[in-house]
DOPA-337970 format. One record per atom (N, C-alpha, C): residue number from 1; residue in one letter; chain; atom name; z, y, x. Coordinates in steps of 0.2 Angstrom, whole numbers. Each point is the difference from the previous one (the first is absolute). Example, Ala and Ser with C-alpha at 12.3 -4.5 7.8 and 13.67 -1.06 7.14 Angstrom:
2
1|a|A|N|39|-28|66 $
1|a|A|CA|0|6|-4 $
1|a|A|C|0|6|4 $
2|s|A|N|-4|5|-2 $
2|s|A|CA|1|6|4 $
2|s|A|C|3|5|-4 $
END
This chain:
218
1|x|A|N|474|483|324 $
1|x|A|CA|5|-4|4 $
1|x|A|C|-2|1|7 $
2|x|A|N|4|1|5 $
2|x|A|CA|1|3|7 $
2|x|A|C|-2|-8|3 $
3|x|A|N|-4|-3|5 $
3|x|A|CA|0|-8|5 $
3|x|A|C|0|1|5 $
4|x|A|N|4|5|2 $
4|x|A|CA|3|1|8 $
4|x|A|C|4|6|0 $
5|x|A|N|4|-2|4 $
5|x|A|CA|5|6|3 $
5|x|A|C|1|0|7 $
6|x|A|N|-2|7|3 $
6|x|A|CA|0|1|7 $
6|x|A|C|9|3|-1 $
7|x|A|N|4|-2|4 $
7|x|A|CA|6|1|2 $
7|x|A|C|-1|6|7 $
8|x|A|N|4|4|0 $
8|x|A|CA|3|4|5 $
8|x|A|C|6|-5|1 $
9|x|A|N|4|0|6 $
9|x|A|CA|4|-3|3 $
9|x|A|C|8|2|0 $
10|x|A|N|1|6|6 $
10|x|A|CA|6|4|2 $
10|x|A|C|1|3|-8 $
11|x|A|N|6|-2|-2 $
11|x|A|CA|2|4|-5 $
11|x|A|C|-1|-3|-7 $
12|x|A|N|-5|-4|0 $
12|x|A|CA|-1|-4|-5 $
12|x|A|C|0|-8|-2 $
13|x|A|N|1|-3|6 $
13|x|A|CA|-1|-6|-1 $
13|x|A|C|8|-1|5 $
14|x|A|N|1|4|5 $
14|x|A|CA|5|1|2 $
14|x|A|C|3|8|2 $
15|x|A|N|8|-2|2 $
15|x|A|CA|2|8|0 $
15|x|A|C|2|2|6 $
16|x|A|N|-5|1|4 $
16|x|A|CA|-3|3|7 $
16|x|A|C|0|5|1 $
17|x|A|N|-1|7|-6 $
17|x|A|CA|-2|7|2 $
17|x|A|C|5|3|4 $
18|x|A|N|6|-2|-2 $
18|x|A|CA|3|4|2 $
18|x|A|C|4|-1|9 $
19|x|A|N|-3|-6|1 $
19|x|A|CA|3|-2|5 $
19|x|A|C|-4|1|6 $
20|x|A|N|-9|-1|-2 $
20|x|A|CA|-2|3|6 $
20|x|A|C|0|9|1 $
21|x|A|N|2|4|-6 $
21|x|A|CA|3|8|1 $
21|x|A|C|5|-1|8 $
22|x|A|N|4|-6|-4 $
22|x|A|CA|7|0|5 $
22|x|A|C|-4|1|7 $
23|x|A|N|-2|-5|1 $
23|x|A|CA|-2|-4|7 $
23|x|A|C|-2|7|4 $
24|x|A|N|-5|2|-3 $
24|x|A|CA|-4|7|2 $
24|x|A|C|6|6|2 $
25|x|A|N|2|0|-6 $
25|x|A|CA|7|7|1 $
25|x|A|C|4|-3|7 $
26|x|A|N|2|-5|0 $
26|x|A|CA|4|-2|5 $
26|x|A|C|-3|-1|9 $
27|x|A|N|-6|-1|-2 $
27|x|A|CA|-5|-1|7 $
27|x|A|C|-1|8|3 $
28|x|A|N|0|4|-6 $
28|x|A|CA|-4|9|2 $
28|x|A|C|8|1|1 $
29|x|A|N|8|0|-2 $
29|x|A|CA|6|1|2 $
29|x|A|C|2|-2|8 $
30|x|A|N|-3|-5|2 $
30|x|A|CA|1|-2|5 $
30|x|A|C|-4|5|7 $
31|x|A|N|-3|4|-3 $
31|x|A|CA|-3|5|4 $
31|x|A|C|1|9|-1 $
32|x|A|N|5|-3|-7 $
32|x|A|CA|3|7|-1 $
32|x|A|C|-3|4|-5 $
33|x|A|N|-5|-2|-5 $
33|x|A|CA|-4|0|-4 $
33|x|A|C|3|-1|-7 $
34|x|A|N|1|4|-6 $
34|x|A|CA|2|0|-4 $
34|x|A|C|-4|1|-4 $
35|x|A|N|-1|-8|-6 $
35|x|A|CA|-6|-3|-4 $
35|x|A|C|1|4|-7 $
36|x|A|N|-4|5|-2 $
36|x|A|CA|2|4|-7 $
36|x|A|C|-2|-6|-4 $
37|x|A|N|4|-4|-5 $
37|x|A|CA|-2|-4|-4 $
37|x|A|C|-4|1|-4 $
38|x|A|N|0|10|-6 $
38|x|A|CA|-4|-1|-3 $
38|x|A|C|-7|1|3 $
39|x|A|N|-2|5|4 $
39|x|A|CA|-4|1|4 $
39|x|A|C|-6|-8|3 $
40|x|A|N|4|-4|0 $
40|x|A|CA|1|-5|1 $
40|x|A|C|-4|-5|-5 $
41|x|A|N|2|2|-7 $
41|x|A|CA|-3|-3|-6 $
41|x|A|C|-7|1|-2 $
42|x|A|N|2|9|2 $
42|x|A|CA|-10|2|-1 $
42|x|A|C|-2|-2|5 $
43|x|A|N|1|0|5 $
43|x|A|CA|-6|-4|5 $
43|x|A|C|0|-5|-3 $
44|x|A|N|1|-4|-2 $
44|x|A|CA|2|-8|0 $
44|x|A|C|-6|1|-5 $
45|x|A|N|1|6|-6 $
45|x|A|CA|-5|-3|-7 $
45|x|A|C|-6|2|3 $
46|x|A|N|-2|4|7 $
46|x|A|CA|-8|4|1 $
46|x|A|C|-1|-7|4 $
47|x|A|N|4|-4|3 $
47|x|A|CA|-2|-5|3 $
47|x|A|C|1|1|8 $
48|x|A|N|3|5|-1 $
48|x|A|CA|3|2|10 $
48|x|A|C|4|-3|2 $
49|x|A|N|2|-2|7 $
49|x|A|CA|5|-4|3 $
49|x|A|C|8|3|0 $
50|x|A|N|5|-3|1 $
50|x|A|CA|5|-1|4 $
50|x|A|C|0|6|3 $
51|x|A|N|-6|1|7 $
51|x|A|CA|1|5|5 $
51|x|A|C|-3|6|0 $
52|x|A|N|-1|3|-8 $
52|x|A|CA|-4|5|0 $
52|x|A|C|4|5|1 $
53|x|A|N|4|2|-2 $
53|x|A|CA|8|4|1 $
53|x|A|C|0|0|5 $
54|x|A|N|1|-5|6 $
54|x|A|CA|2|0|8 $
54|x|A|C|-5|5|4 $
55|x|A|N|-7|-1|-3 $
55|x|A|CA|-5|2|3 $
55|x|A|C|-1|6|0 $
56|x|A|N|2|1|-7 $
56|x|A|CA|-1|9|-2 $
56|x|A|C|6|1|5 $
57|x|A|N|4|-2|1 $
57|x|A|CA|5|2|4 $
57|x|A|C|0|3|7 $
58|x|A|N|-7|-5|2 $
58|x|A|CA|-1|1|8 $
58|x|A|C|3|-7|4 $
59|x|A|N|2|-5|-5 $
59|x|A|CA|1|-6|4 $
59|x|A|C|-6|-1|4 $
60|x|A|N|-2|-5|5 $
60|x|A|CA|-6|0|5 $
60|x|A|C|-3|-8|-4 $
61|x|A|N|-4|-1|-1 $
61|x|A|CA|-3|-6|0 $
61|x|A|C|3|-8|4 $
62|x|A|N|2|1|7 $
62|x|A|CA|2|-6|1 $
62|x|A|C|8|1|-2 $
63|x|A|N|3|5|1 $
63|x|A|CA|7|-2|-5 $
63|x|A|C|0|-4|-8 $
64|x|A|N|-6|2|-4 $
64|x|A|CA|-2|0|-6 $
64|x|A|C|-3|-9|-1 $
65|x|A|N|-1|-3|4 $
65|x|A|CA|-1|-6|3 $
65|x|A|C|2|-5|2 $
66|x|A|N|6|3|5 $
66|x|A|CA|4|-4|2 $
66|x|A|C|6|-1|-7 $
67|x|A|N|2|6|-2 $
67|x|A|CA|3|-1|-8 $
67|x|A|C|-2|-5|-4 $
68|x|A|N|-4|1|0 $
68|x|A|CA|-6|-4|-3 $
68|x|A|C|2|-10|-1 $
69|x|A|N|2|0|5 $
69|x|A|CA|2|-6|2 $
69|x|A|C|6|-2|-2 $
70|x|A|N|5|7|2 $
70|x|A|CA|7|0|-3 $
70|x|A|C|1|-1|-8 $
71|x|A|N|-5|2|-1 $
71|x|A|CA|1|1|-9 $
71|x|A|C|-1|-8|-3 $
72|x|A|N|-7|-2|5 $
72|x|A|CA|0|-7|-3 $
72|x|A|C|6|-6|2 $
73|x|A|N|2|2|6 $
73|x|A|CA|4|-4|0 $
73|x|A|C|7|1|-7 $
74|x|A|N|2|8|1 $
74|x|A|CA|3|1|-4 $
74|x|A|C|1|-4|-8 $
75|x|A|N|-5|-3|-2 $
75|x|A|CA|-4|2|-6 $
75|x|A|C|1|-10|-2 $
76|x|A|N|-2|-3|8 $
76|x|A|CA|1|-8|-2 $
76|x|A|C|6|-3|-1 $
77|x|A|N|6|7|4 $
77|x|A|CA|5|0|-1 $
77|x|A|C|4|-2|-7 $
78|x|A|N|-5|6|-4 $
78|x|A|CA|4|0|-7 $
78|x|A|C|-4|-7|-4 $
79|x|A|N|-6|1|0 $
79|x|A|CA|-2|-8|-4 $
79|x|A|C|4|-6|2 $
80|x|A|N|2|1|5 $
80|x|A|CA|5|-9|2 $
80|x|A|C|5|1|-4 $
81|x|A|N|4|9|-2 $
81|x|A|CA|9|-2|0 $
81|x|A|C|0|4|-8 $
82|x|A|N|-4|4|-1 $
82|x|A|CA|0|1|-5 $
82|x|A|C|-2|-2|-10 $
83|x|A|N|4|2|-4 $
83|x|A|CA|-3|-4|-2 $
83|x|A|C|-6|5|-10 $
84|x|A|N|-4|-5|6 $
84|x|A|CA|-7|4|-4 $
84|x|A|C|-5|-4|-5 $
85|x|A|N|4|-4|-6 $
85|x|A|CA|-2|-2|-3 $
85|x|A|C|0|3|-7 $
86|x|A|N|-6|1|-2 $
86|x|A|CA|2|4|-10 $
86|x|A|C|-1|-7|-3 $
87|x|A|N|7|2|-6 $
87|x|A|CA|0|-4|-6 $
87|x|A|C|-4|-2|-3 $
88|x|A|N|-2|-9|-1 $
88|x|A|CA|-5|0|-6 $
88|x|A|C|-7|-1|2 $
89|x|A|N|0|3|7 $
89|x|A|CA|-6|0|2 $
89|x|A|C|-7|-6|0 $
90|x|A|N|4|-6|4 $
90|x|A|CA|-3|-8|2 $
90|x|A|C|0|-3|-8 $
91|x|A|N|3|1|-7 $
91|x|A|CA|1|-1|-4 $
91|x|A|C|-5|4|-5 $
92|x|A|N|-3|5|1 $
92|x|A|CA|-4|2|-3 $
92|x|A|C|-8|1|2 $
93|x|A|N|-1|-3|7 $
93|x|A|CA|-5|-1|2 $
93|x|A|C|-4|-9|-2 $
94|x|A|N|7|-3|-1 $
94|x|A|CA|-1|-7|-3 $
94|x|A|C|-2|2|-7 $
95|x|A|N|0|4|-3 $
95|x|A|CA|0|-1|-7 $
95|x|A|C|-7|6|-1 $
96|x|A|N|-1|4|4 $
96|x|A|CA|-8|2|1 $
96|x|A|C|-5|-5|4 $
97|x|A|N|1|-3|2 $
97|x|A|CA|-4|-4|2 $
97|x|A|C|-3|-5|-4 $
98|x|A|N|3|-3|-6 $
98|x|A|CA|-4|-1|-6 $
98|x|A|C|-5|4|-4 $
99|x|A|N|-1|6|4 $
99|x|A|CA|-6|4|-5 $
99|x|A|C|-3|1|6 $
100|x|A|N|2|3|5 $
100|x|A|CA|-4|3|5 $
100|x|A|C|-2|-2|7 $
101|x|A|N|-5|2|4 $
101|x|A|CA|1|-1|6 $
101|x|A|C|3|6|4 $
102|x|A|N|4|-2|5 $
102|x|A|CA|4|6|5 $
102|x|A|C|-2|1|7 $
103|x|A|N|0|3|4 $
103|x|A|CA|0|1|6 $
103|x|A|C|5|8|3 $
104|x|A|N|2|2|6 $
104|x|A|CA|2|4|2 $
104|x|A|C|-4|5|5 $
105|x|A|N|0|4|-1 $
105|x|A|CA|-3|6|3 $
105|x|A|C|5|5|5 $
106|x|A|N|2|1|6 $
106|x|A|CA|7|2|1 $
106|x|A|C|-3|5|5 $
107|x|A|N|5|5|4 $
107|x|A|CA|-2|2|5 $
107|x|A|C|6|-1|7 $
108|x|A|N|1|-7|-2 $
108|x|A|CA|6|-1|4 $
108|x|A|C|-3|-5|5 $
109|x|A|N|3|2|7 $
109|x|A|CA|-4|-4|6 $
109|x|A|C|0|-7|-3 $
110|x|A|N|-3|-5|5 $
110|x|A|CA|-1|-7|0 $
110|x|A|C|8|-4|0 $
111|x|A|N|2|2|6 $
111|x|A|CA|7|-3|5 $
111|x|A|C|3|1|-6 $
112|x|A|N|2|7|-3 $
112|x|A|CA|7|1|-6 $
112|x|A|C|-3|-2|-6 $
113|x|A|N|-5|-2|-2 $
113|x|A|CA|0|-2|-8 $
113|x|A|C|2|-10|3 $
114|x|A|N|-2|-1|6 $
114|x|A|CA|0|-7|1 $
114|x|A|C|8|-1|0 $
115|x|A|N|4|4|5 $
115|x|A|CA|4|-3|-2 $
115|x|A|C|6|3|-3 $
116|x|A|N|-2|4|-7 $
116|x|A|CA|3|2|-9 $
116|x|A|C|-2|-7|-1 $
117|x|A|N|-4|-4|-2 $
117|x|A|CA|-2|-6|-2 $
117|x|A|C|2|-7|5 $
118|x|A|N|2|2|4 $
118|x|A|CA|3|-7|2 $
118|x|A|C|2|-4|-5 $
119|x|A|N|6|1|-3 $
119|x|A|CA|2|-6|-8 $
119|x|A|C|0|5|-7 $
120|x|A|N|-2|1|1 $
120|x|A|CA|-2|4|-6 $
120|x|A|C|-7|-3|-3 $
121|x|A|N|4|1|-8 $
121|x|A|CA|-7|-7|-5 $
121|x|A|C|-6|7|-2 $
122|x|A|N|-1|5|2 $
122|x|A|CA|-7|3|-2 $
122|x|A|C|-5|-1|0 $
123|x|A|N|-2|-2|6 $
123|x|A|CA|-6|2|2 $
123|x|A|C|-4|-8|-2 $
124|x|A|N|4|-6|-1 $
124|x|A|CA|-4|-4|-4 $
124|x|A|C|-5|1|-11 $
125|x|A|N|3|5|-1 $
125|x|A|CA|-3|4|-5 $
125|x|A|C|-6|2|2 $
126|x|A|N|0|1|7 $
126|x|A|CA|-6|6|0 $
126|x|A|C|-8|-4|5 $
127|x|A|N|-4|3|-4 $
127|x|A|CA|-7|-3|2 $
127|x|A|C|-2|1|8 $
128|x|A|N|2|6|0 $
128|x|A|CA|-1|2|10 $
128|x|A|C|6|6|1 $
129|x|A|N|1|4|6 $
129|x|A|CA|1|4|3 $
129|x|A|C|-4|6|4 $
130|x|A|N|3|4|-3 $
130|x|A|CA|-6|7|7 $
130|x|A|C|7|3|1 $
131|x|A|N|1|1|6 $
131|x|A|CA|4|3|5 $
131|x|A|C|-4|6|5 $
132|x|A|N|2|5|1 $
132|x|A|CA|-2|6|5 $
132|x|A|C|-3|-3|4 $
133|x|A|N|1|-3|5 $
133|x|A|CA|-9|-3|3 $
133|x|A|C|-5|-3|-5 $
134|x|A|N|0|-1|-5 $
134|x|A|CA|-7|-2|-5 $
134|x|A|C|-2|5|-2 $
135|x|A|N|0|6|4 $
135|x|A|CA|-4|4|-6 $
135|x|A|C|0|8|8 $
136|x|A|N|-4|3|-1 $
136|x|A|CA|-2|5|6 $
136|x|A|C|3|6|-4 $
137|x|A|N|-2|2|-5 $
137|x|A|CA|6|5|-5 $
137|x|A|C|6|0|-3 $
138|x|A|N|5|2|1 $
138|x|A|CA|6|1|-5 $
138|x|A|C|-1|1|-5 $
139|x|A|N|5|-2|-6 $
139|x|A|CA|3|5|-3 $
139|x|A|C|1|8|-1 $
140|x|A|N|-2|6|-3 $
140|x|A|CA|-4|0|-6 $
140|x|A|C|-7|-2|0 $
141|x|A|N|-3|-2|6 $
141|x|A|CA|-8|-1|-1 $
141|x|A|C|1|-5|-7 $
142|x|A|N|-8|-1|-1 $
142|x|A|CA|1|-7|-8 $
142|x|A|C|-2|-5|5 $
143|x|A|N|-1|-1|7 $
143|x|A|CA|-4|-5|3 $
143|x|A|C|6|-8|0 $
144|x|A|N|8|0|1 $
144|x|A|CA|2|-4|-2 $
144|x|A|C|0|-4|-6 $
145|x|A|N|-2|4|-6 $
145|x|A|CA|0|-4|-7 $
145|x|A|C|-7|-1|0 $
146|x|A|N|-5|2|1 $
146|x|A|CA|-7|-2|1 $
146|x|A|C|-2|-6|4 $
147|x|A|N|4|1|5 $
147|x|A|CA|2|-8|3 $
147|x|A|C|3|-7|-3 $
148|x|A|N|5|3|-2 $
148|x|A|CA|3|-5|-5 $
148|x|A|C|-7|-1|-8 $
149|x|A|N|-2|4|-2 $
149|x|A|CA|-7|-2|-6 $
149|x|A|C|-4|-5|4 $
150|x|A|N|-2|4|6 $
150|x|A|CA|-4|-7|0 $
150|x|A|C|2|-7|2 $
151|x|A|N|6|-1|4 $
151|x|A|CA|2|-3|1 $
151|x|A|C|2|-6|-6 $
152|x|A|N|2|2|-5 $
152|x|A|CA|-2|-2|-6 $
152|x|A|C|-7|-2|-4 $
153|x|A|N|-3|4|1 $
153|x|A|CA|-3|-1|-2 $
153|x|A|C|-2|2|-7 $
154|x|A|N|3|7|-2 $
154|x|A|CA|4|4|-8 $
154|x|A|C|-3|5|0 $
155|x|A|N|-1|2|-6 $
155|x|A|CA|-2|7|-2 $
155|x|A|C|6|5|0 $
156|x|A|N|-1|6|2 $
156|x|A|CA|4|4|-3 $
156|x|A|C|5|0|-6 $
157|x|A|N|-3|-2|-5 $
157|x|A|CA|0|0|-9 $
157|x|A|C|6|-6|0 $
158|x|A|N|-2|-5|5 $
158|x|A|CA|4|-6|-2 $
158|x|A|C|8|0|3 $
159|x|A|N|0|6|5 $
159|x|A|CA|6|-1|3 $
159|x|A|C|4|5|1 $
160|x|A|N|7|-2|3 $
160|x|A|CA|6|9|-3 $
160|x|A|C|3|-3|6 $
161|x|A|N|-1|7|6 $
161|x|A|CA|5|0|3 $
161|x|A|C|9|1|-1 $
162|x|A|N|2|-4|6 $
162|x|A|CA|10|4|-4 $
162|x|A|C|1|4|8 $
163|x|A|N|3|6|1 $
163|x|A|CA|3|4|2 $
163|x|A|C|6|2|-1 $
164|x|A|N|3|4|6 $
164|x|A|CA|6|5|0 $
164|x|A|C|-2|6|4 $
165|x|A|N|-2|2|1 $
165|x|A|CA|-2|7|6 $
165|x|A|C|-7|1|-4 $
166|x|A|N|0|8|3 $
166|x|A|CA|-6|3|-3 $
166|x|A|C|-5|0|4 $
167|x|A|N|0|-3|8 $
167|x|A|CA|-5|-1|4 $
167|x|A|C|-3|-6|-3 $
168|x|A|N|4|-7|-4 $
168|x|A|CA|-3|-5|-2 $
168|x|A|C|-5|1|-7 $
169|x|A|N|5|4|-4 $
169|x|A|CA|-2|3|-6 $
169|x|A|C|-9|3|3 $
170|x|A|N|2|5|3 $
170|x|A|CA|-7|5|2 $
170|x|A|C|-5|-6|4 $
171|x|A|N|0|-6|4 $
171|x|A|CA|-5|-3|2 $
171|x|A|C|-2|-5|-7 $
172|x|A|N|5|-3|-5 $
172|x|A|CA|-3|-3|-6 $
172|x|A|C|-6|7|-4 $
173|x|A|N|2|3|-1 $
173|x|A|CA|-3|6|-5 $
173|x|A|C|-8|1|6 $
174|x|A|N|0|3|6 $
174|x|A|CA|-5|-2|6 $
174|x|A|C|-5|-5|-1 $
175|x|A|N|4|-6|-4 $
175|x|A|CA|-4|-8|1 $
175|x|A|C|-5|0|-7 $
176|x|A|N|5|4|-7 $
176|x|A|CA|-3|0|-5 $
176|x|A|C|4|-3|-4 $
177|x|A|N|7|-3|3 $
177|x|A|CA|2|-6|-3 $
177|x|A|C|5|2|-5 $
178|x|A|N|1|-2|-5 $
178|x|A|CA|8|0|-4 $
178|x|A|C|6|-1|5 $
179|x|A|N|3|5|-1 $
179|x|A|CA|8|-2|6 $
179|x|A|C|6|2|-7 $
180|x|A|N|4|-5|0 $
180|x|A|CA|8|0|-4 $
180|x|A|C|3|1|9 $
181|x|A|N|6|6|-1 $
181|x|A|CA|5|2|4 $
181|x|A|C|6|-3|-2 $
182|x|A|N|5|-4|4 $
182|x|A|CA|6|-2|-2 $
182|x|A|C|3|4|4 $
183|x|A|N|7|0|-2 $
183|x|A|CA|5|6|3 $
183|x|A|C|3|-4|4 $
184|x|A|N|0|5|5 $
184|x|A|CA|3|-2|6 $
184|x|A|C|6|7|3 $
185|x|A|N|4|-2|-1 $
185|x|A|CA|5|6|2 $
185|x|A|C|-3|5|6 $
186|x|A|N|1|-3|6 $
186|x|A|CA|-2|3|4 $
186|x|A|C|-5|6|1 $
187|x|A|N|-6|-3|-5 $
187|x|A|CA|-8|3|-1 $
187|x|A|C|0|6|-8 $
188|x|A|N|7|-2|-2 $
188|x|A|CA|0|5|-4 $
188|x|A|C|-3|7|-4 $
189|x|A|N|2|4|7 $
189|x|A|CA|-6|6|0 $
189|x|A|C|-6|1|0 $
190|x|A|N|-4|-5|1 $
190|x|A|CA|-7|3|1 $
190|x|A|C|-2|-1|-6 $
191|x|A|N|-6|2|-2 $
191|x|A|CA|-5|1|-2 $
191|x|A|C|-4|-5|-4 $
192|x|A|N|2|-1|-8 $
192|x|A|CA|-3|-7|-1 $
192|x|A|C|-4|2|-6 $
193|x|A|N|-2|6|-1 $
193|x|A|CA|-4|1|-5 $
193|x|A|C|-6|0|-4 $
194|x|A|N|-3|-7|8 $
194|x|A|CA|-6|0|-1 $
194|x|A|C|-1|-9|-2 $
195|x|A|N|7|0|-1 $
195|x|A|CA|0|-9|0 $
195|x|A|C|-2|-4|-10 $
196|x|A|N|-1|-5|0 $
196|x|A|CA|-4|-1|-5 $
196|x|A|C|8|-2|-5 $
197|x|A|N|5|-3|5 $
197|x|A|CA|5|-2|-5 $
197|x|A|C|5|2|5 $
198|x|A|N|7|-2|-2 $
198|x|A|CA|8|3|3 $
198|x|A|C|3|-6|-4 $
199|x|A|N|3|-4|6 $
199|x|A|CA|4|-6|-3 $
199|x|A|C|8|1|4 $
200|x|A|N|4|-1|-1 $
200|x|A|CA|4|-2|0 $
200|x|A|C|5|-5|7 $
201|x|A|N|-3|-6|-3 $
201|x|A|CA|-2|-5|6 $
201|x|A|C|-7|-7|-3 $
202|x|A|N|1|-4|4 $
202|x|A|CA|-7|-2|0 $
202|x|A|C|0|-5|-5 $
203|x|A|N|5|-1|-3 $
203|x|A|CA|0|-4|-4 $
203|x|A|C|-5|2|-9 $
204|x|A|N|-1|4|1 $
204|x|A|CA|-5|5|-6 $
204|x|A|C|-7|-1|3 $
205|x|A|N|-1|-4|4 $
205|x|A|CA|-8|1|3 $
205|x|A|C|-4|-5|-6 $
206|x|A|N|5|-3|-3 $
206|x|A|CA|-2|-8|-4 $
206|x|A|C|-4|5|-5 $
207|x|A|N|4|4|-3 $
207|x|A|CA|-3|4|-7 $
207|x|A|C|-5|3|1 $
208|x|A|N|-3|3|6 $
208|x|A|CA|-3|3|4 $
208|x|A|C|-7|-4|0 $
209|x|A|N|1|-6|1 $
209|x|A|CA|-3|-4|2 $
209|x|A|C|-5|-3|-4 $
210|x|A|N|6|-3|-5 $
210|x|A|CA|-5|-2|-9 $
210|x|A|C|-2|6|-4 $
211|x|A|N|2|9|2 $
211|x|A|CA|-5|4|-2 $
211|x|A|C|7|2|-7 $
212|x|A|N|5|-1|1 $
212|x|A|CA|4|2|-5 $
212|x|A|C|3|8|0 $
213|x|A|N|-1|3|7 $
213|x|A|CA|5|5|-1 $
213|x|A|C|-5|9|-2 $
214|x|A|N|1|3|0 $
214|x|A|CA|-6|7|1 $
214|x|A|C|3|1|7 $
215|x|A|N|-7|2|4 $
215|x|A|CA|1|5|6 $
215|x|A|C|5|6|-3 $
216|x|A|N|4|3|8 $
216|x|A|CA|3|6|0 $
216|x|A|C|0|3|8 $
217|x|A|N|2|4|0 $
217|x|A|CA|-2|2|6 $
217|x|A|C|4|8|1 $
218|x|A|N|8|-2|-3 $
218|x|A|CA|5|6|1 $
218|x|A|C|6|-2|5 $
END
């Protein structure tokens, strides 16, 4: 039996992936820049930005920058009006939190995971937070889930990360740690065939949890 779960965030605890794509596509369009989606998705699972596309292109760094800002802007846009709630989710965190301790691991600024959570009931499940300033490496490094073990204070053995993307998959595997991937439409093509389980939605983590199901990893 699993006594923690590191959470990934964007994509799995809410439905963000797709909308900071937008934000990006729309920031680099504003400069005449056409965002290849898929092109887009591989960067995303090696762990590359938004601007790597622009840069191979010959954009210049302070245009790449000043975008940069546009996107964010773009981006607090859609968390205000958008709606980026998955099903079930606050309802199945209550009902894991009877076996296990929680916390999240994300690599989503500070500003935008604060205000996703304005009234939204998650983040009281969860023991702590690490957001992109707590941790000096990204995702695929293992340094965010490394951080989250000790943070905890858990062994490897004891706990199962949950992901959507193969950059979050590849830093769980990195850590040493058990990672279940849930399906996330948007992340659908990458590469998950290094992950311990394949669920559905998160509501299967319980089974996961009390040691009920067989790993899979198709």
């Amino acid at each position: 039996m699993k006594k923690y779960i590191l959470f990934d965030h964007d994509g799995v605890l809410v439905d963000t992936e797709f909308w900071y794509y937008r934000a990006g596509e729309r920031a680099l369009a504003d400069i005449g820049f056409t965002l290849d989606k898929d092109r887009y998705l591989r960067d995303m699972g090696r762990g590359l930005s938004t601007w790597t596309q622009a840069r191979a292109a010959g954009v210049d760094e302070r245009t790449v920058s000043r975008q940069r800002g546009v996107r964010d802007d773009y981006y607090q846009e859609y968390l205000r009006t958008e709606a980026i709630e998955i099903e079930g989710v606050v309802d199945t965190l209550a009902e894991l939190s009877k076996y296990v301790r929680m916390a999240i691991v994300t690599t989503a600024k500070r500003a935008d995971f604060d205000l996703i959570h304005e009234k939204r009931q998650i983040r009281k499940f969860m023991d702590f937070v690490l957001v992109r300033e707590d941790y000096q490496h990204s995702k695929p490094h293992p340094e965010p889930y490394l951080t989250g073990l000790k943070r905890l204070g858990a062994t490897r053995e004891e706990t199962l990360v949950v992901e959507d993307s193969s950059r979050g998959l590849n830093s769980a595997v990195a850590a040493g740690i058990d990672c279940a991937v849930v399906h996330n439409d948007f992340t659908r093509t990458h590469d998950f065939s290094r992950a311990t389980y394949r669920i559905e939605t998160l509501r299967e983590l319980k089974d996961i949890i009390l040691g009920q199901p067989s790993p899979t990893s198709h």
